[in-house]
N, C-alpha and C positions, 0 to 999 in steps of 0.2 A: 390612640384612645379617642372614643368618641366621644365630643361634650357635647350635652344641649343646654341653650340659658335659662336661666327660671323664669324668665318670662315668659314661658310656654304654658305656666298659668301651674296645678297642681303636679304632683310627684305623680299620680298615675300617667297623665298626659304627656308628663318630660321621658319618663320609660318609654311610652310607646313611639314618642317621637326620635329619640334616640334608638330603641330596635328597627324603624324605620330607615333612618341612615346608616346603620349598621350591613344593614341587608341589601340597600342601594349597592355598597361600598364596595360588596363582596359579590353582590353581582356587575360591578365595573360600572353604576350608576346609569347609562344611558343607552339606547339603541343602538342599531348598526351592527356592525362589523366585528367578529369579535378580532382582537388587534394586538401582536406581543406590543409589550409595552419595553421603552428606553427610559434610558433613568430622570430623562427630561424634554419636555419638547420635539417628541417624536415615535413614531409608530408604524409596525409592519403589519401588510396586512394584504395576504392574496399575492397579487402583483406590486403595490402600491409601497413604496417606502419613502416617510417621509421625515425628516431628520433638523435640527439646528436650528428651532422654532422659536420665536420669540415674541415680546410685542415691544409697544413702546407703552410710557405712563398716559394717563388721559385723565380728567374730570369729567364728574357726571354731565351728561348732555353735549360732550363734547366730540373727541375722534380721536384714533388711535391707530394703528397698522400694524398688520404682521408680517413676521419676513420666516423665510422657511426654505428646504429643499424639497421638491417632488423628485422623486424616480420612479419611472415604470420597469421593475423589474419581469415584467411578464413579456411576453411573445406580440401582443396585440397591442395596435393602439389604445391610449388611455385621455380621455376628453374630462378637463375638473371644469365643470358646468357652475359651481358656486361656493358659498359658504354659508353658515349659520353659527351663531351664538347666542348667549342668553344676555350678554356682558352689554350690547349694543341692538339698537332698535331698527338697524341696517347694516348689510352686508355685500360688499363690492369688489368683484377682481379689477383694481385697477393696474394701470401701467403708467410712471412719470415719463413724459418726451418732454423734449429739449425743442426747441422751433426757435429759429431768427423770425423779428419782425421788424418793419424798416419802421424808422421813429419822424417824428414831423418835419426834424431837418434833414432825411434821407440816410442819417443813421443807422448803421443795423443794432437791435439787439437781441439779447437772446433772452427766453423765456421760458420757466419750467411751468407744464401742468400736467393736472392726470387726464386721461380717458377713462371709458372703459375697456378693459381688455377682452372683453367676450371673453366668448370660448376657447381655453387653451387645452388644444393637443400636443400629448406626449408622445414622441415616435416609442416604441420598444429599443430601452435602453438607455433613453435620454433621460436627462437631469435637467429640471427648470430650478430657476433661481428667484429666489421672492427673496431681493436687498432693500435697502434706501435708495434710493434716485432709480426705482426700475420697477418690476412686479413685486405689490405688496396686497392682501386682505384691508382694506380700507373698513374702518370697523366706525361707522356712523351714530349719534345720538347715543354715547353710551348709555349705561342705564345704573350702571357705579363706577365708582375712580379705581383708574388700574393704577395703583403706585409699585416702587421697586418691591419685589420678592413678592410678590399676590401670582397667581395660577388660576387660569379659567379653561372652561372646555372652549375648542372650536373644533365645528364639525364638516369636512370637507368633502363637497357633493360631484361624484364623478360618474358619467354616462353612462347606464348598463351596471354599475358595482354599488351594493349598498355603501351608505355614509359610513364614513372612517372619522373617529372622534378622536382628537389628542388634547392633551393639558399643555397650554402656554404658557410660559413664566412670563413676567411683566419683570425690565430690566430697568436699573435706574439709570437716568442719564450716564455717560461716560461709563457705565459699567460694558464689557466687550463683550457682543453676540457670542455666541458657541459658533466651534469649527466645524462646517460640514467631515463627518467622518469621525467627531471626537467622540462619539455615544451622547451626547446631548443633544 
């Protein structure tokens, strides 16, 4: 059921604002791809399947990540050139490395941070991994708080194939990612 709040000003205007999101809803709300949909966190589409999506919480203005599987089930190479959302004010493929660096007493230590990951290609067949400590969607300047159980679009930009859009859960701390392969 669709609600809209009355703060949308009069009963005619809450109708039509409500037959608005109605018709979004039922036409799958955004551009792109049209994509079967999974019961969470994931979507086929073409060649493209991508599955066990999730994010982390974040406060407005702040940052956030997603973690996911790509598969290129098709024949051809497949290049994810970016991302987009509406949740964050930037969007980054990064990758966490690990790097020794020697410390003032000749120390070594070690050090995480991100890059950028450019452009990642998928051979046909292969499965990339978007975890913690590796490839994730760095989701920059949110623009509202993801807390546990919230769902947002992210929309995944790959070379040559229209945008494929999926709904990400937002997990609460210690609550355990989905298993690639569990339908989630």
């Amino acid at each position: 059921m669709i609600t809209v709040p009355p703060q949308l000003g009069s009963p005619p205007a809450r109708f039509l604002a409500g037959l608005l999101l109605a018709c979004l809803a039922l036409a799958g709300g955004t551009g792109g791809v049209a994509a079967e949909a999974r019961p969470a966190g994931g979507v086929e589409a073409g060649s493209v399947a991508i599955e066990a999506a999730w994010a982390r919480p974040g406060f407005p203005g702040g940052t956030s990540a997603v973690y996911m599987v790509v598969t290129n089930r098709g024949e051809e190479p497949l290049r994810l050139v970016g991302a987009q959302t509406a949740v964050a004010q930037e969007t980054h493929l990064h990758r966490t490395v690990l790097e020794e660096r020697a410390g003032a007493g000749g120390e070594t230590h070690q050090v995480m941070r991100m890059e950028d990951a450019g452009l990642l290609e998928l051979a046909p067949g292969e499965r990339l991994l978007f975890e913690p400590g590796g490839l994730h969607v760095m989701l920059v300047h949110l623009t509202q708080a993801l807390s546990g159980g919230d769902r947002f679009e992210l929309t995944l930009l790959f070379d040559g194939l229209d945008p494929i859009t999926l709904a990400v859960p937002v997990l609460s701390p210690g609550e355990a990612p989905p298993a690639p392969g569990s339908g989630l």
